[in-house]
C-alpha positions in Angstrom: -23.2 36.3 66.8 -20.8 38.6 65.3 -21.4 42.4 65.9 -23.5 44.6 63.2 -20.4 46.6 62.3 -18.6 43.5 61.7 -21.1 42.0 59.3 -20.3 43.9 56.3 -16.7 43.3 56.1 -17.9 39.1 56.8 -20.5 39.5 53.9 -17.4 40.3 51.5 -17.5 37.6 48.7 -13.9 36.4 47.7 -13.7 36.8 44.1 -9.6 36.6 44.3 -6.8 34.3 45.9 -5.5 37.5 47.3 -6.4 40.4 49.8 -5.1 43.8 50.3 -6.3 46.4 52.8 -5.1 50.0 51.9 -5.2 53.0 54.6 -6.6 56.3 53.2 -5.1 59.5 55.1 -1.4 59.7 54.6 -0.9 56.3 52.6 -3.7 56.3 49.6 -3.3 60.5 50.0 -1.5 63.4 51.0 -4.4 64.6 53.3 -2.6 64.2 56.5 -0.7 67.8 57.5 -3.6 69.8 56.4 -6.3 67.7 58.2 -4.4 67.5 61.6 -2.8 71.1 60.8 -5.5 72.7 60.0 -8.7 71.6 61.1 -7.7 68.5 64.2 -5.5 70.9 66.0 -7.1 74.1 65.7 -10.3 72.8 66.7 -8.6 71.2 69.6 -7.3 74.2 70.9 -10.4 76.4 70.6 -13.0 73.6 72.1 -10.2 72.0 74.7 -9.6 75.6 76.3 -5.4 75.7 75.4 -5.3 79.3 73.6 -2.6 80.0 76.3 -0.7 77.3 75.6 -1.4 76.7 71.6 1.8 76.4 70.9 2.5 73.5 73.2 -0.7 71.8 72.1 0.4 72.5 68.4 3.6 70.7 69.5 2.0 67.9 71.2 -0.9 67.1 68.5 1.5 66.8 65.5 4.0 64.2 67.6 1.1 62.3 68.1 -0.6 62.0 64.9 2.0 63.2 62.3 5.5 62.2 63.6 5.5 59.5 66.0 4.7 56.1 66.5 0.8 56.9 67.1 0.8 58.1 64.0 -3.1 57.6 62.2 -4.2 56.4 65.9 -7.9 56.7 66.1 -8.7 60.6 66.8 -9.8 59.4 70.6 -6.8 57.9 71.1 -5.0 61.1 69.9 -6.8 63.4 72.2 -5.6 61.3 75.5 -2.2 61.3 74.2 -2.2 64.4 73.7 -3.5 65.8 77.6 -1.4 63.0 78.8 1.4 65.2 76.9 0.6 68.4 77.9 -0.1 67.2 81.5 3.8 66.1 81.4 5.2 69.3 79.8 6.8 71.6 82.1 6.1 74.9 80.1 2.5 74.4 80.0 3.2 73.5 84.2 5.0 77.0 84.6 2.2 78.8 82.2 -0.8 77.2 85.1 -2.5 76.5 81.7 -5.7 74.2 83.4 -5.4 71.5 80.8 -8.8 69.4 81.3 -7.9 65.5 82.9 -9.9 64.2 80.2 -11.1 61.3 82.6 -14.2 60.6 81.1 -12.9 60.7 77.3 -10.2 58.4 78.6 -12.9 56.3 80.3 -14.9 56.2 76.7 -11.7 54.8 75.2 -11.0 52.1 77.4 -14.3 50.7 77.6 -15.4 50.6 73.8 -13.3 48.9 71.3 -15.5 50.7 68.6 -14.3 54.7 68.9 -16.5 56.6 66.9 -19.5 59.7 67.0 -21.8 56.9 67.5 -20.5 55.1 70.2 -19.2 59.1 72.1 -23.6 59.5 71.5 -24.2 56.2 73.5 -22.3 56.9 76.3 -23.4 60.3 76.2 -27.2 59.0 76.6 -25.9 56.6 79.6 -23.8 59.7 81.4 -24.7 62.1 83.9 -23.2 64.8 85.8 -19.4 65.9 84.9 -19.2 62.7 82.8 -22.1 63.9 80.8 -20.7 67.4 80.2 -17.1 66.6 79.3 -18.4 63.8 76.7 -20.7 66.5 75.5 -17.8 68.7 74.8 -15.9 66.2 73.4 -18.8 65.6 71.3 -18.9 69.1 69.8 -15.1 69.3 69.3 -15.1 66.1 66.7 -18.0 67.4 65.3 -16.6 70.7 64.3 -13.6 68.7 62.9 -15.6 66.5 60.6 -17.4 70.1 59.6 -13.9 71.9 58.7 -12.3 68.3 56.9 -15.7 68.4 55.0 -15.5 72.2 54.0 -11.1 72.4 53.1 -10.1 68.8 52.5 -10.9 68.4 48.4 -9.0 68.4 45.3 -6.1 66.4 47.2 -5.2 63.7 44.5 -3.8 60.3 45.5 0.0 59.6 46.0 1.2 59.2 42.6 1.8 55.1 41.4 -1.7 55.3 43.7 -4.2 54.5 41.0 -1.5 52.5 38.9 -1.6 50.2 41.8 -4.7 49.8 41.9 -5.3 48.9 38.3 -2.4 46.5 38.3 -4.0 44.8 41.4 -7.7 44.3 40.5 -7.6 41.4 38.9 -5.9 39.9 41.0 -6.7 40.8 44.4 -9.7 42.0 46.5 -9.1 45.2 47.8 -10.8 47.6 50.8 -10.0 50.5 52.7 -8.7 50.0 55.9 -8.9 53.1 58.2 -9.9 54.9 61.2 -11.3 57.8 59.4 -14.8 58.1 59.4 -16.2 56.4 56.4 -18.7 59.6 55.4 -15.0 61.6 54.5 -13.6 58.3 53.0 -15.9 57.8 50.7 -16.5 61.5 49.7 -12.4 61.7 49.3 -12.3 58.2 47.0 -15.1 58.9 45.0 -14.2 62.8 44.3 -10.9 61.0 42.3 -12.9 57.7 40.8 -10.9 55.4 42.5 -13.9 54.0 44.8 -14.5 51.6 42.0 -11.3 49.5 42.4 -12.3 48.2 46.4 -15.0 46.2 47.5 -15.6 48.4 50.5 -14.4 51.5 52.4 -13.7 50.6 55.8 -13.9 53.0 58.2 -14.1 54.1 62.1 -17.5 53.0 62.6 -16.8 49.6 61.9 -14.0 48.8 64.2 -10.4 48.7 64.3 -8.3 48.2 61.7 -7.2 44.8 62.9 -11.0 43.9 63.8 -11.6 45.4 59.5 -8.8 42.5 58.5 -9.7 40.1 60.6 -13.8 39.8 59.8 -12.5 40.6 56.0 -10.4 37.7 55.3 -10.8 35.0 58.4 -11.3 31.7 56.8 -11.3 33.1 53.0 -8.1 33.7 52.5 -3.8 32.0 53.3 -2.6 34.0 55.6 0.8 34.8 52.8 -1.5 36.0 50.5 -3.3 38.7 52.7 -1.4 42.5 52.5 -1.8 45.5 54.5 -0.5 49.1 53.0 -0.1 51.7 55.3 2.0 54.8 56.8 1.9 54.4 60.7 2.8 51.4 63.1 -0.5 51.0 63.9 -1.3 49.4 60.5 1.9 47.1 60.7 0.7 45.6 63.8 -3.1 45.3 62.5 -2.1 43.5 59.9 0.7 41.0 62.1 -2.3 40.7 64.6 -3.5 38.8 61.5 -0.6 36.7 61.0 -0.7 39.2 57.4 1.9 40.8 55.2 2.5 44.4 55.5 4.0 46.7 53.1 5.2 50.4 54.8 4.6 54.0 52.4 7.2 55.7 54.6 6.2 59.2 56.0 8.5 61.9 53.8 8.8 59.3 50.9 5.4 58.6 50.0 5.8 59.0 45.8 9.1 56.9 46.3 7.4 53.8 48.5 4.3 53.8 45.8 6.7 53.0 43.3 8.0 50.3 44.7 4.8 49.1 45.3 3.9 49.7 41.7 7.3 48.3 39.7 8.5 45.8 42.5 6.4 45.0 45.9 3.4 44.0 44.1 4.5 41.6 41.7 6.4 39.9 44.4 3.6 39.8 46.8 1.3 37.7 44.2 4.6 35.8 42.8 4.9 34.5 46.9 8.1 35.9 47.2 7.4 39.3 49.2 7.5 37.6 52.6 11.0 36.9 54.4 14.1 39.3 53.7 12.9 41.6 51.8 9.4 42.6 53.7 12.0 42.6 57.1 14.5 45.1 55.0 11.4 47.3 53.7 9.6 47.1 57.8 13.2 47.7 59.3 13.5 51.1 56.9 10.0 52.2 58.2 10.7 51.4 61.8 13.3 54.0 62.3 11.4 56.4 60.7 8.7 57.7 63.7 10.1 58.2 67.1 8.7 56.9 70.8 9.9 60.3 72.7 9.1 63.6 71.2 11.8 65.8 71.3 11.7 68.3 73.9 12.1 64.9 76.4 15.1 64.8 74.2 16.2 68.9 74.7 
């Protein structure tokens, strides 16, 4: 029996041969630099203890979620990324800045394939001792980020070409959100522009990983060649190849540009059945040099 967050995405009636999933922060809007800039990373800093090394941590947190290939990994990823970074960074080493192990957020990670407040609370209710109080703190940081996306992230439009997309696809295709956002800011973000209307559902966090969202969405509904992905990070490519699906990139630093496409060219050629071969590779080839493995003071 298939899990409860799994059964809405399953319930989805096809009304459409085709399918495309859309990512929200950084590919349907420019809401990435200010939420990781201003209220991820700042919160980190204060609620993980690194004031004496902000700048390192400041460093460290925009590699992983803005300009690598982690890029819109699920937040609890980011955070063991990010002490695994800071662990491995000699200035922070020479500054004895006592960086926390994260061994029980790392623990959380590994052992639930659904990474949300929800699940943090269960293991919360099931920890004791030093496990208890780090999840607990953990806790509180995401928290106080959903507070300060909730309080400065508004009146950010979509990309432009966003909404013409959109409109151009409905009749055509069934369309939902595909993120690891938590669906409480999704929804709030697509409904403050009226754009809510044009997908069936707004995927988010609490109901899996983005390969688990295409996977229960489409399997058995819909050809593999006529199922899309849209996203910004390397995470949504391989959710949607996990699927055997078609993926189209909005590169980081050319977002209007890649909507465009999408909008004059991409599109029609996804529903005309001549998107995949050559010209997806050329498009995924582009993207792929785009977001570096090493951040660059490995490189110095």
């Amino acid at each position: 029996m298939a899990a409860a967050h799994h059964e809405a995405l399953q319930a989805l009636p096809k009304k459409h041969d085709f399918f495309i999933g859309i990512d929200s922060d950084g590919c349907a809007f420019d809401t990435m630099e200010i939420k990781h800039k201003e209220c991820f990373c700042p919160n980190f800093i204060d609620k993980f203890h690194c004031q004496a090394i902000s700048k390192y941590t400041r460093e460290a947190w925009d590699f992983v979620n803005l300009y690598s290939k982690w890029r819109g990994c699920n937040r609890w990823e980011a955070v063991v990324r990010v002490i695994d970074l800071l662990h491995d960074r000699e200035e922070v080493k020479r500054r004895g800045a006592k960086v926390t192990e994260g061994k029980y957020i790392k623990e959380f990670v590994k052992n639930n394939k659904v990474l949300s407040n929800d699940t943090l609370k269960a293991a919360i209710a099931q920890a004791t001792g030093p496990a208890k109080k780090e999840l607990e703190e953990a806790l509180v940081w995401s928290k106080a980020v959903n507070d300060s996306i909730a309080q400065m992230v508004h009146d950010v439009p979509p990309f432009p070409f966003v909404r013409e997309s959109l409109v151009k696809a409905k009749p055509k295709a069934d369309m939902i959100v595909v993120s690891q956002t938590p669906t409480e800011a999704l929804v709030r973000e697509w409904k403050e522009h009226s754009i809510d209307g044009f997908v069936s559902l707004i995927a988010g966090q609490e109901m899996g990983s983005k390969t688990e969202h295409i996977k229960f969405a489409t399997e058995g509904k819909y050809d593999k060649s006529k199922i899309l992905m849209i996203g910004d990070a390397p995470g949504d490519f391989k959710a949607a190849r996990a699927n055997n699906a078609l993926f189209f990139p909005i590169n980081p630093g050319a977002e209007d540009t890649s909507w465009q496409l999408f909008f004059e060219e991409a599109l029609d050629k996804f529903l005309a059945g001549t998107y995949a071969g050559a010209y997806e590779q050329k498009l995924i080839a582009a993207f792929d040099k785009l977001l570096p493995e090493t951040p660059h003071w490995k490189n110095a």
